[in-house]
C-alpha positions as CSV (number, residue, x, y, z in Angstrom):
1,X,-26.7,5.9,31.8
2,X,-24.8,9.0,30.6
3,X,-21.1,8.7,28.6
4,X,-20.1,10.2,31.9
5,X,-21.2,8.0,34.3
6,X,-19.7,5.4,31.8
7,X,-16.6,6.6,31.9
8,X,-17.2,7.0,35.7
9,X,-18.8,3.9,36.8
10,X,-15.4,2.5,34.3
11,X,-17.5,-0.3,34.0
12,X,-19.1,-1.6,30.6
13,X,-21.8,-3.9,31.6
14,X,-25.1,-3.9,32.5
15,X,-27.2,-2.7,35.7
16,X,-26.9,-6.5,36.6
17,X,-23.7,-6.4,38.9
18,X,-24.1,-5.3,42.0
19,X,-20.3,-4.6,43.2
20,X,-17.7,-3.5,40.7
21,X,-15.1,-5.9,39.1
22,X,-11.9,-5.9,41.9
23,X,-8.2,-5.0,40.7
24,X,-7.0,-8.1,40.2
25,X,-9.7,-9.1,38.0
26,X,-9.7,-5.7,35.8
27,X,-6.0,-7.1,35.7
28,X,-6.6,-10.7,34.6
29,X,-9.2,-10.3,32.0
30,X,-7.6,-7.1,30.3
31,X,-6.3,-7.2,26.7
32,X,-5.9,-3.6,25.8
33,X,-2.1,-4.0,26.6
34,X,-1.7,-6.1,23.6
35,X,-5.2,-6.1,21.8
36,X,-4.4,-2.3,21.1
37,X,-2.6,-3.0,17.5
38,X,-6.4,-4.1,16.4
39,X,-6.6,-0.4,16.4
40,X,-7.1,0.5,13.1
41,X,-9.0,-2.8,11.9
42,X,-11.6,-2.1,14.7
43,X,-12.0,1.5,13.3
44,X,-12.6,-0.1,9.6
45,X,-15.1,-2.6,10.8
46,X,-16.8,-0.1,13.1
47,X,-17.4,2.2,10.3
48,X,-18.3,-0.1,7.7
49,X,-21.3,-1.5,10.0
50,X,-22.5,2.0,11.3
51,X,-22.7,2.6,6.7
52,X,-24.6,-0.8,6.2
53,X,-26.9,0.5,9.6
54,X,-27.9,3.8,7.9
55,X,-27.8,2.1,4.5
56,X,-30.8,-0.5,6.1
57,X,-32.2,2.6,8.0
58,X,-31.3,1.2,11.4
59,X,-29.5,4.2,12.7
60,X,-30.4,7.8,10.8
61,X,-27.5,9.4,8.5
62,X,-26.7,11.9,10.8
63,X,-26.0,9.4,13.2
64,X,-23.6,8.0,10.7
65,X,-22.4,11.6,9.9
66,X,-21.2,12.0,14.2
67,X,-19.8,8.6,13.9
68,X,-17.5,9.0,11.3
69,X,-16.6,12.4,12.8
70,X,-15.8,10.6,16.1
71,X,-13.8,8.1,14.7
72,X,-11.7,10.5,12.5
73,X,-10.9,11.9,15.8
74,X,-10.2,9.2,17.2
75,X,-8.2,8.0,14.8
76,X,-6.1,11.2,14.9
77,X,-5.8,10.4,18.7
78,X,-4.1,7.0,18.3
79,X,-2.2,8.1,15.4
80,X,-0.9,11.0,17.3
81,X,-0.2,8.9,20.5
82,X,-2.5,11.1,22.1
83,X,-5.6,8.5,22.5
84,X,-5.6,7.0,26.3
85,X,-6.0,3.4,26.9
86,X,-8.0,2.5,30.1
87,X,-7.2,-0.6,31.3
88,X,-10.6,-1.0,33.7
89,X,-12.6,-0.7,29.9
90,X,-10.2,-4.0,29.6
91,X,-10.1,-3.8,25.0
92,X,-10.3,-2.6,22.2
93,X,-13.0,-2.3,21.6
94,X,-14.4,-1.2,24.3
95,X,-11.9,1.6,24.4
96,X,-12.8,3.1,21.3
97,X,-16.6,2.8,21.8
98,X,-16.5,4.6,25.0
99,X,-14.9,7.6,23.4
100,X,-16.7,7.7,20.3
101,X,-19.9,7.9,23.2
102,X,-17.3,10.7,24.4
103,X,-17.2,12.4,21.5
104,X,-21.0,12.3,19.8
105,X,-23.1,11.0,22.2
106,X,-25.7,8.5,21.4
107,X,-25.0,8.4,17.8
108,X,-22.0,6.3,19.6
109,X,-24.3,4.2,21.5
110,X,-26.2,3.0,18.2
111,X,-22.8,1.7,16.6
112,X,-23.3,-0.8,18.4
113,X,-26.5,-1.9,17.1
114,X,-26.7,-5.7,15.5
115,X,-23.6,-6.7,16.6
116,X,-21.8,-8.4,19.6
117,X,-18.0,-8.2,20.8
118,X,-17.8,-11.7,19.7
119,X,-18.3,-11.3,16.2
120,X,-16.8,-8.0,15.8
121,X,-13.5,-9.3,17.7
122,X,-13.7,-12.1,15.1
123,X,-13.7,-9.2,12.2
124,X,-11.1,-6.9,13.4
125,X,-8.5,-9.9,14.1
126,X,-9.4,-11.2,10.5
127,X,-9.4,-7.7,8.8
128,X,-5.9,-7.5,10.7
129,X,-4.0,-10.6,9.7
130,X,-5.3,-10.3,6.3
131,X,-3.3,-7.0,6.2
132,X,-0.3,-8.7,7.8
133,X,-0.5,-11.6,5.4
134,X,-0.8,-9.4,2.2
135,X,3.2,-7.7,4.0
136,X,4.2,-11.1,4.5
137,X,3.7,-11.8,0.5
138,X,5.7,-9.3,-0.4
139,X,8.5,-10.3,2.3
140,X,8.5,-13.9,1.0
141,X,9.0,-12.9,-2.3
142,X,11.9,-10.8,-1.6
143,X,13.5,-13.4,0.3
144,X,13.1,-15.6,-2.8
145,X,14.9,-12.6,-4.7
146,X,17.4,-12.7,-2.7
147,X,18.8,-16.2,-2.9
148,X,17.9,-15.4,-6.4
149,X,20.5,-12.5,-6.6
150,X,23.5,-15.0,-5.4
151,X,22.1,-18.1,-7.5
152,X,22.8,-16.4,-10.9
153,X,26.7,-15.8,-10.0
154,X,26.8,-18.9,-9.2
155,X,25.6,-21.6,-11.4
156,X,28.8,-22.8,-12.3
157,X,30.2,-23.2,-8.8
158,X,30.4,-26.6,-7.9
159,X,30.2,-27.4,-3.8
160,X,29.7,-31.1,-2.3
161,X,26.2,-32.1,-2.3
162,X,25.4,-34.2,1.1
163,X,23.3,-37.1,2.6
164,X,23.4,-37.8,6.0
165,X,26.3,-34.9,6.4
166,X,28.3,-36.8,4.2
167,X,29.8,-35.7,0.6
168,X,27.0,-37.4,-1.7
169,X,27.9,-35.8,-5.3
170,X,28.4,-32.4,-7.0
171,X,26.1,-30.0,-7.2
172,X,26.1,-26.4,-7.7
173,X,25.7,-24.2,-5.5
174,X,23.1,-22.1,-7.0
175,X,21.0,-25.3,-7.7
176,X,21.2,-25.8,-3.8
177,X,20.1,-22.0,-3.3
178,X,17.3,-22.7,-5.7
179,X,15.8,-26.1,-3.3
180,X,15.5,-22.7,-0.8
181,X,13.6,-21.2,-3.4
182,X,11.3,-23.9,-4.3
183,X,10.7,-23.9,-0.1
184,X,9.7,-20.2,-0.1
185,X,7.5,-20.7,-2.9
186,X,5.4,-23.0,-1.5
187,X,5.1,-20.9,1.4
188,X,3.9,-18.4,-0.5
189,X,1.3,-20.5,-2.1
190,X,0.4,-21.6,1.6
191,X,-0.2,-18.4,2.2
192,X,-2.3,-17.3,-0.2
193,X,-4.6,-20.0,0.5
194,X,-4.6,-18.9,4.0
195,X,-5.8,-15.7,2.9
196,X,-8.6,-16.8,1.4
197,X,-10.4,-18.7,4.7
198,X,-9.3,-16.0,6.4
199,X,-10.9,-13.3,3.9
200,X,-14.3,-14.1,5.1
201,X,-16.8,-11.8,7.2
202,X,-17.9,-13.0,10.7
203,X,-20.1,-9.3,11.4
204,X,-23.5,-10.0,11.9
205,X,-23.0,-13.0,13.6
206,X,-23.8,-10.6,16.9
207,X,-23.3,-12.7,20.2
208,X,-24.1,-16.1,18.8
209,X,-27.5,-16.8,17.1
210,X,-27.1,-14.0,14.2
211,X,-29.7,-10.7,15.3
212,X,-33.4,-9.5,15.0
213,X,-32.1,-6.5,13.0
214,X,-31.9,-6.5,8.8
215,X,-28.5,-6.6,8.1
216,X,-26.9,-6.3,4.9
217,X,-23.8,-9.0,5.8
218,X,-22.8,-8.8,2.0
219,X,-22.9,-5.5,1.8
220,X,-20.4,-5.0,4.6
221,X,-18.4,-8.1,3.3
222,X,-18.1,-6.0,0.3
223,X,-17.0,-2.9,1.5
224,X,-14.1,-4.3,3.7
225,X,-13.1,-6.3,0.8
226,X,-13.8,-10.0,2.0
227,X,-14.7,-12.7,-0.5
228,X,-17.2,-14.1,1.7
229,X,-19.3,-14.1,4.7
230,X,-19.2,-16.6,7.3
231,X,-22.4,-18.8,6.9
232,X,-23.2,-20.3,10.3
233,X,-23.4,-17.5,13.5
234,X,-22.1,-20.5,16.2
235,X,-19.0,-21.3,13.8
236,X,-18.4,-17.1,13.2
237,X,-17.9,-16.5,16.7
238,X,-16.3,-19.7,17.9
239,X,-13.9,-20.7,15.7
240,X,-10.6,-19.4,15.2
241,X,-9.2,-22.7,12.7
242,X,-7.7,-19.5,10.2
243,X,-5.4,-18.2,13.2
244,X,-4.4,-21.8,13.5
245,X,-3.6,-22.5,9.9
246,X,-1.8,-19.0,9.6
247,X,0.2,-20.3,12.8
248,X,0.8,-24.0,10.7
249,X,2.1,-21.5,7.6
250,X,4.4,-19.9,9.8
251,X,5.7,-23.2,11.6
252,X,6.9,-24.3,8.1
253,X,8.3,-20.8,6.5
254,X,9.8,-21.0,10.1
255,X,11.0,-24.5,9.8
256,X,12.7,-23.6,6.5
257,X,14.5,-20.7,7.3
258,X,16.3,-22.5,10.1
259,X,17.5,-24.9,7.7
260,X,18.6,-22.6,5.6
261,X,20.2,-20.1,8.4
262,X,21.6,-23.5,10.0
263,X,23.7,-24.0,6.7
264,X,24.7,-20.8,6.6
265,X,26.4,-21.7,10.1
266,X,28.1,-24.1,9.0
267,X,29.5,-22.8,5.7
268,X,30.6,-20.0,7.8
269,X,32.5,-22.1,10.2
270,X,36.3,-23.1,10.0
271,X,35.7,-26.1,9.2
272,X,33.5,-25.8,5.8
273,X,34.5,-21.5,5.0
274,X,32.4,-22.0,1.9
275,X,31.1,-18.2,2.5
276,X,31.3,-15.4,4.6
277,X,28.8,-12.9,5.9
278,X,29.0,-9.3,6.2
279,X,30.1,-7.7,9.4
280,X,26.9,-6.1,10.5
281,X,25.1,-9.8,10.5
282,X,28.2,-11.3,12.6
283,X,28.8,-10.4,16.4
284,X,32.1,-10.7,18.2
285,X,32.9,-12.9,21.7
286,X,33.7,-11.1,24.8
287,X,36.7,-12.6,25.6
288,X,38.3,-14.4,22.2
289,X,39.3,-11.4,20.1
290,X,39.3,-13.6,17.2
291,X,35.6,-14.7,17.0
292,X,32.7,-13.4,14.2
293,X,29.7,-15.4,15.2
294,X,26.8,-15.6,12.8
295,X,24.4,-14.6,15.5
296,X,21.5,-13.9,13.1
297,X,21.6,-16.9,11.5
298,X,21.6,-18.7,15.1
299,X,18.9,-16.6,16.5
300,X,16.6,-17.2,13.4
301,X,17.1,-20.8,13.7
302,X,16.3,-20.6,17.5
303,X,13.4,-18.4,16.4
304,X,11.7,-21.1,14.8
305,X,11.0,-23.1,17.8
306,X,8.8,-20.3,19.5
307,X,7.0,-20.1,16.4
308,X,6.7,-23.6,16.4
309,X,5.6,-23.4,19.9
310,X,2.7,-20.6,19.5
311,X,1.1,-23.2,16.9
312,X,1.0,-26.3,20.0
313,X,-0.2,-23.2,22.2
314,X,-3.1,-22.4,19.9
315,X,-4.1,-25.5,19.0
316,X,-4.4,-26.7,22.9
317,X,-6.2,-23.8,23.3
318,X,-8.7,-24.4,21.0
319,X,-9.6,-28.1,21.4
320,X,-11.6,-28.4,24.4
321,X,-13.6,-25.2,23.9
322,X,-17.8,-26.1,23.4
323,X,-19.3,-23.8,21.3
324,X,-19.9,-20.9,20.7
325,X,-17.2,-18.2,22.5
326,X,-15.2,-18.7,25.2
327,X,-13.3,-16.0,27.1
328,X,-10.1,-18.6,26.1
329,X,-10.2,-17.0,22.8
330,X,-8.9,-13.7,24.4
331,X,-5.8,-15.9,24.6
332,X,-5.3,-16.6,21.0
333,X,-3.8,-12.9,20.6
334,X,-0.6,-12.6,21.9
335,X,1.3,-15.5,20.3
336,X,-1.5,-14.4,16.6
337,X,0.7,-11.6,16.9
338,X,4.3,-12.6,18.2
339,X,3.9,-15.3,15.7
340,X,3.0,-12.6,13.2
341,X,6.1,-10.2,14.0
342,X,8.6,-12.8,14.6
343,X,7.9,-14.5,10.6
344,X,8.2,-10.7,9.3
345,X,11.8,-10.1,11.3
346,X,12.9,-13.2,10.2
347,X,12.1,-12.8,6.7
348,X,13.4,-8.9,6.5
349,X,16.5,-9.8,8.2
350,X,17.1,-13.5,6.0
351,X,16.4,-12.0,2.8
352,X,19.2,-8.8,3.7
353,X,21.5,-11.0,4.6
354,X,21.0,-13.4,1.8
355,X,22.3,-10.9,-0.1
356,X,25.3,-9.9,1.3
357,X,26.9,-13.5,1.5
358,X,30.3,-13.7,0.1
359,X,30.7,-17.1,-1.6
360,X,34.2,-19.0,-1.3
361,X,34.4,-21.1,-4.9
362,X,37.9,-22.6,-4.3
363,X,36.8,-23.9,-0.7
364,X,33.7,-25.2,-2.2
365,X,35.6,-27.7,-4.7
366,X,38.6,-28.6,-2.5
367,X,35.3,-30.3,0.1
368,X,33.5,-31.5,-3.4
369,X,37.0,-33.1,-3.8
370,X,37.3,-35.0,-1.1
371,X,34.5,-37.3,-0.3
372,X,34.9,-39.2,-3.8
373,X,31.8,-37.2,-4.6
374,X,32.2,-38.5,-8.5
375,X,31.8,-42.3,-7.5
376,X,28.5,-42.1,-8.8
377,X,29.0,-40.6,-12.3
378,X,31.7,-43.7,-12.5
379,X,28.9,-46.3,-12.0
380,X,26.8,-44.7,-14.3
381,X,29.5,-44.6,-16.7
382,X,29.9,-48.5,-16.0
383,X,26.3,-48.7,-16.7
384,X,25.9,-46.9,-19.7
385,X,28.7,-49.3,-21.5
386,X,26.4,-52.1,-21.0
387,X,27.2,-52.9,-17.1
388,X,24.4,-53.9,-14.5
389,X,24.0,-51.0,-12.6
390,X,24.5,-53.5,-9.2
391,X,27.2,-55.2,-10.8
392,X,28.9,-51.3,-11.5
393,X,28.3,-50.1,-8.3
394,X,29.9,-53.0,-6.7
395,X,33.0,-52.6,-9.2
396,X,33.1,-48.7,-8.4
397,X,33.5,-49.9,-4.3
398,X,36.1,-51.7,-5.3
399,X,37.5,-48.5,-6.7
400,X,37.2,-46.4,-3.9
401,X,38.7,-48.5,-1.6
402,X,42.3,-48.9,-3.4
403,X,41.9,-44.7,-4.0
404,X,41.2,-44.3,-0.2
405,X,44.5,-47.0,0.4
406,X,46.5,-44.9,-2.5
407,X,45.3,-41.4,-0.7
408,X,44.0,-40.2,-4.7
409,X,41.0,-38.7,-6.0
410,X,39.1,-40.9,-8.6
411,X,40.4,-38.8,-11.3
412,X,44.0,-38.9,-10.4
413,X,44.2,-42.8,-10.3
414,X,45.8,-44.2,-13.9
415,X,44.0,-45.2,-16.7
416,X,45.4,-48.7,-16.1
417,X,44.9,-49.1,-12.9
418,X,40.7,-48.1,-13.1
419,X,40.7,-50.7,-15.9
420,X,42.1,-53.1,-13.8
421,X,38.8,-53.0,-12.3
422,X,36.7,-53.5,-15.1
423,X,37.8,-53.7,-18.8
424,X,34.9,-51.7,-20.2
425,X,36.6,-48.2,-18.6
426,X,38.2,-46.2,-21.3
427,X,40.0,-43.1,-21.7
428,X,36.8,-41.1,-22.1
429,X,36.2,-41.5,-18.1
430,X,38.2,-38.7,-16.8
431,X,35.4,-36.8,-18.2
432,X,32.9,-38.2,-16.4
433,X,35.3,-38.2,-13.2
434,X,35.6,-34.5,-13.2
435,X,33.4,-32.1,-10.8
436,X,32.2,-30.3,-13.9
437,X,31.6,-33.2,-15.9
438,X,29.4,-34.2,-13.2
439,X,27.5,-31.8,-13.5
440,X,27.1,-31.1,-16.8
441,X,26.2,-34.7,-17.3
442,X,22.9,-34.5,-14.9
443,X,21.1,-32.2,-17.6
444,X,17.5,-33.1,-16.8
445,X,14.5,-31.1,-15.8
446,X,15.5,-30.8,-12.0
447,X,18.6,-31.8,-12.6
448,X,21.9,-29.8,-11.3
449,X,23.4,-29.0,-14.4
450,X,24.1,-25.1,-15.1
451,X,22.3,-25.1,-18.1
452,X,19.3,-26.8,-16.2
453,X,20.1,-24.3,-12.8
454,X,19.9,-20.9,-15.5
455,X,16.8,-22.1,-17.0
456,X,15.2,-22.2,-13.3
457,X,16.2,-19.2,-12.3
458,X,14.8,-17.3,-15.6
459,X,11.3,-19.0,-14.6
460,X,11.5,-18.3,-10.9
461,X,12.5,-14.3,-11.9
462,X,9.3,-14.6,-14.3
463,X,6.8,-15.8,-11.8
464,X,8.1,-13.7,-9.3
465,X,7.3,-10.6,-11.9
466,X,4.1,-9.8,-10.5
467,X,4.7,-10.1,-6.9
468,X,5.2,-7.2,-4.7
């Protein structure tokens, strides 16, 4: 059959069928709509297989010469906005293929030699998200930049640190930026290791059972840049456990940037106004003059449920599939790549606003100030003068309950009446009382004292050296 009567016939299949696919079913089981962006990983695959053909002397050179013609056109095409998408040639793949046949006739029709749809499908979305991953990277880092940037004013700053929503002790506020920070770097180390499983080379796999031709599998591996080739053909074809664990990565990055944009709702609000963000992050109500709403903050925490939700979708679509393919995997696309654009939004639009966040001090200490945040550093002062801990901690309830009655801070009860509690407390506690002291006091390795905070930031800014 002529590329003509191809492109006629608009069907892609063999001399089998004996009616034409109807409408609804062209409609149904067509992916170019969204499949599309596999564009230029298709073209990468395509032309590394038509080398590693010539290279075996499966198809002659100037076969390989007319396809890398063709797809240099093509290319142009796409890039150009000039290529058009059929839908009744339903992908891709099949897209491309059909014009490259277009364009240089049979030397088209051999591309396809050695390999099936399902294993090159398996490539290109591979090839793809190891592409998005490596932008990712470089996105996670500059979100952990970013809380960097506002950590180092702000070692010093002491806010209330909280359990259960309730004032817990004094920390600072950059050593509570800096727990973000430890969250995005794991991330990133989750997504490295991502990249390796999914850095490996299905091609060659064909349909199912590998092919009858003399490929070179490690030589194509090696010219696209994967670390590996996949080792079984049933597992290449079938599996899709590396979209899944990309789509885990991204329900945790996810799941941490809605904690963090959830806090920065509620600093924001009347009630806390520990910061304030910039105007172009905020949006105003359409009938109380009055209001700045931290939409993005909102919508990135809302965000996180649909990525959540594309991870259930793909695993449910994978757990009842026999091997090898399925047509189901067509389905593991569109939420692959929402999942995919939604992370990168988030993280562009987090990290920017990160570093536009106006930090309130004075609010931040008049709410460390009132939860008797220092009760703690009073027991352990109790403690460290020779006191059971238990025994302390009962005397410092003791303590809190005549402050609460008296309607005073720790530090502004009298020396005399604290050592009416508990003759071992001596003029030296004030120190300890005090949000500062507090701090300065917890001078361990993880510990939120500034000295501690600075010395975590300087390794975080080092590591982060040779990232993007």
């Amino acid at each position: 059959m002529s590329s003509n009567q191809l492109d006629k016939k608009s069907e892609a299949w063999s001399a089998l069928f004996s009616e034409p696919m109807s409408e609804l079913v062209k409609r149904y089981t067509a992916s170019v709509g969204f499949d599309q962006r596999l564009w230029a990983a298709d073209i990468e695959g395509s032309l590394a297989h038509a080398e590693m053909l010539a290279a075996q002397a499966i198809i002659g050179a100037q076969d390989l010469a007319d396809i890398r013609r063709g797809m240099a056109t093509i290319r142009e095409e796409i890039e150009s906005g000039r290529f058009a998408w059929k839908l009744e040639l339903e992908d891709v793949h099949l897209n491309i293929e059909a014009r490259l046949t277009q364009l240089v006739g049979d030397a088209g029709k051999r591309l396809h030699t050695g390999r099936s749809r399902n294993d090159q499908v398996a490539t290109d979305v591979r090839l793809w998200l190891r592409g998005e991953i490596d932008g990712l990277s470089t996105l996670l880092a500059d979100m952990q930049r970013a809380l960097l940037g506002v950590a180092e004013k702000h070692a010093d700053t002491v806010m209330p640190g909280f359990t259960h929503m309730q004032v817990a002790q004094p920390v600072s506020f950059a050593h509570h930026l800096l727990a973000y920070v430890e969250m995005f770097a794991r991330d990133a180390e989750r997504l490295a290791d991502v990249r390796r499983r999914v850095n490996r080379l299905p091609l060659g796999a064909a349909a199912l059972a590998g092919t009858s031709y003399a490929l070179d599998r490690e030589r194509v591996a090696r010219t696209l840049g994967f670390e590996g080739v996949c080792q079984n053909s049933l597992d290449a074809v079938s599996d899709r456990d590396f979209a899944l664990e990309f789509a885990g990565f991204a329900s945790i990055v996810m799941i941490h940037v809605s904690r963090l944009a959830e806090e920065i709702v509620l600093w924001m609000s009347q009630n806390f106004g520990f910061i304030d963000l910039a105007d172009r992050y905020c949006t105003g109500s359409s009938i109380m003059p009055q209001k700045r709403n931290p939409d993005v903050a909102e919508l990135a925490r809302g965000k996180s449920g649909r990525v959540v939700g594309h991870l259930m979708g793909l695993i449910t679509l994978m757990k009842g599939q026999p091997l090898t393919y399925n047509k189901d995997n067509q389905e593991d696309k569109e939420p692959l790549f929402d999942t995919v654009d939604t992370v990168r939004d988030t993280l562009r639009i987090m990290a920017e606003m990160v570093e536009g966040i106006i930090v309130k001090p004075e609010a931040m200490q008049r709410a460390a100030l009132k939860g008797y945040a220092t009760a703690t550093d009073l027991a352990d002062y109790l403690a460290k003068k020779g006191v059971p801990f238990r025994d302390a901690h009962e005397v410092v309830a003791h303590v809190v309950k005549a402050a609460l009655q008296q309607g005073k801070d720790l530090a502004e009860l009298p020396l005399a009446t604290l050592q009416g509690f508990h003759a071992a407390i001596g003029g030296d506690v004030y120190a300890v009382l005090s949000l500062q002291g507090s701090l300065n006091a917890r001078n361990v390795l993880g510990g939120t004292a500034p000295a501690q905070v600075r010395a975590q930031i300087a390794r975080h800014r080092a590591r982060l050296q040779s990232v993007g």
